[in-house]
C-alpha positions in Angstrom: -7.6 22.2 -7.1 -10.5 20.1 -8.5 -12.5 17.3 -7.5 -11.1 13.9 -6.1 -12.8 10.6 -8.1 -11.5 7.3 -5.5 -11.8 4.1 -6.7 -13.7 1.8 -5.0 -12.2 -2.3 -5.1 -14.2 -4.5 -5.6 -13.9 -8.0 -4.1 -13.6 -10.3 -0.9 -11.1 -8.3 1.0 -9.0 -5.2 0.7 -6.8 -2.8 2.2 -7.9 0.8 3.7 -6.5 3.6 4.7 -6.4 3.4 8.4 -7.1 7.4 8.6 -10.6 7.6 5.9 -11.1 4.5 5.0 -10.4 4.6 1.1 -9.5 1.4 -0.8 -6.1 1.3 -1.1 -5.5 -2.4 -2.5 -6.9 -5.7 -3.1 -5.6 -8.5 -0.8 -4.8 -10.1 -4.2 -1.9 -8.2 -4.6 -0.1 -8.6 -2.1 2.7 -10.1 -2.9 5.0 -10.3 0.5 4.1 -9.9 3.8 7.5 -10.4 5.3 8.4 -6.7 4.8 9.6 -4.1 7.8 9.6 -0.7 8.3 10.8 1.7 11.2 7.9 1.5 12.6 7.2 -2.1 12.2 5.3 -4.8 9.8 4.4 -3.8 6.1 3.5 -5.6 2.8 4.8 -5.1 -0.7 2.0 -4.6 -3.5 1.9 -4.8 -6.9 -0.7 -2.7 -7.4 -2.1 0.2 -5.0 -4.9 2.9 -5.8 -6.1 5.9 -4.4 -2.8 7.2 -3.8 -0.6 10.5 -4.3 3.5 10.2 -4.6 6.0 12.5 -3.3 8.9 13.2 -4.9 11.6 10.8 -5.8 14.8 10.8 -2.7 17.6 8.0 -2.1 17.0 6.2 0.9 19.2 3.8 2.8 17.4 1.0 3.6 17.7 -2.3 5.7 18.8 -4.2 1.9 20.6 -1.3 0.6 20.1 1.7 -1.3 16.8 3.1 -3.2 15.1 5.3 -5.4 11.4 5.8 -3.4 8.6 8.1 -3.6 6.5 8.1 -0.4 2.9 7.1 -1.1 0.3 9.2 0.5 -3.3 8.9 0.6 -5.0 11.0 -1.7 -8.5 11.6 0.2 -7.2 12.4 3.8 -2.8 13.1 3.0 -2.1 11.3 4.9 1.5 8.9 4.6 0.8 5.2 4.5 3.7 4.0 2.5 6.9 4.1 -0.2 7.1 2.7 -3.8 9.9 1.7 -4.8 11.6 3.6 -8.2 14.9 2.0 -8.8 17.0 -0.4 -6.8 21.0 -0.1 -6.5 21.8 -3.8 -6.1 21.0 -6.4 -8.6 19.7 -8.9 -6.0 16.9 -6.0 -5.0 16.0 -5.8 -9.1 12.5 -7.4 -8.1 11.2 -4.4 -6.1 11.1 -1.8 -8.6 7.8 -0.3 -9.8 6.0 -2.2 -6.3 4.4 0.0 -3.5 4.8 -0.8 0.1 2.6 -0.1 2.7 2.9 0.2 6.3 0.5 -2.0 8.6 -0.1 0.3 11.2 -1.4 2.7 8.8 -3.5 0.4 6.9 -6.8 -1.9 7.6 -8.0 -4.8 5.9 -11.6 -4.7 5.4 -13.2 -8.6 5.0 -16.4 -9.2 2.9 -18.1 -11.9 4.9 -21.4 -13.5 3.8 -23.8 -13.4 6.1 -26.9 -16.3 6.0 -29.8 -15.9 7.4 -31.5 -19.6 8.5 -34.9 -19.6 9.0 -37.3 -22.4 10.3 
């Protein structure tokens, strides 16, 4: 095999892997939260990093058919999402060449600044 570089994001908040903790995504590219899953919430990206795909498979989803390749994290394996290859329907056009991933398997990490006050 060979060694695994990650990148690391850098900016106010992003998106982890729930399982290790590797940067997935800036919260700046999220582009919808409204998405759903089977297994509940997710987000649609425009940009994700840190990531392996699986091979391409038609899937039957809630707005039709797709072309996806699972998304899986590339430090710990493990599944966190889809991207989306083609769409069948025109109306679904948009989606194509986004990545999608789950909530539950994701965390958003929050750079707060912290002041110190001293008197």
């Amino acid at each position: 095999m060979g060694r695994i570089f990650l990148v690391e994001l850098k900016g106010r908040s992003y998106y982890k892997c729930r399982f290790c903790n590797s940067h997935l995504a800036l919260a700046d590219s999220v582009l919808s939260w409204s998405f759903n899953c089977r297994r509940g919430r997710a987000y649609l990206f425009s940009d994700v990093v840190n990531i392996m795909l699986g091979p391409q498979e038609e899937r039957l989803m809630l707005s039709g058919m797709h072309t996806v390749e699972d998304i899986f994290c590339c430090c710990c394996g493990q599944i966190v999402g889809w991207k989306y290859v083609a769409a069948h329907d025109k109306n679904q056009k948009y989606k194509e060449g986004k990545f999608v991933l789950e909530r539950y398997r994701i965390g958003k990490y929050v750079f707060e600044l912290l002041v110190s006050v001293f008197f």
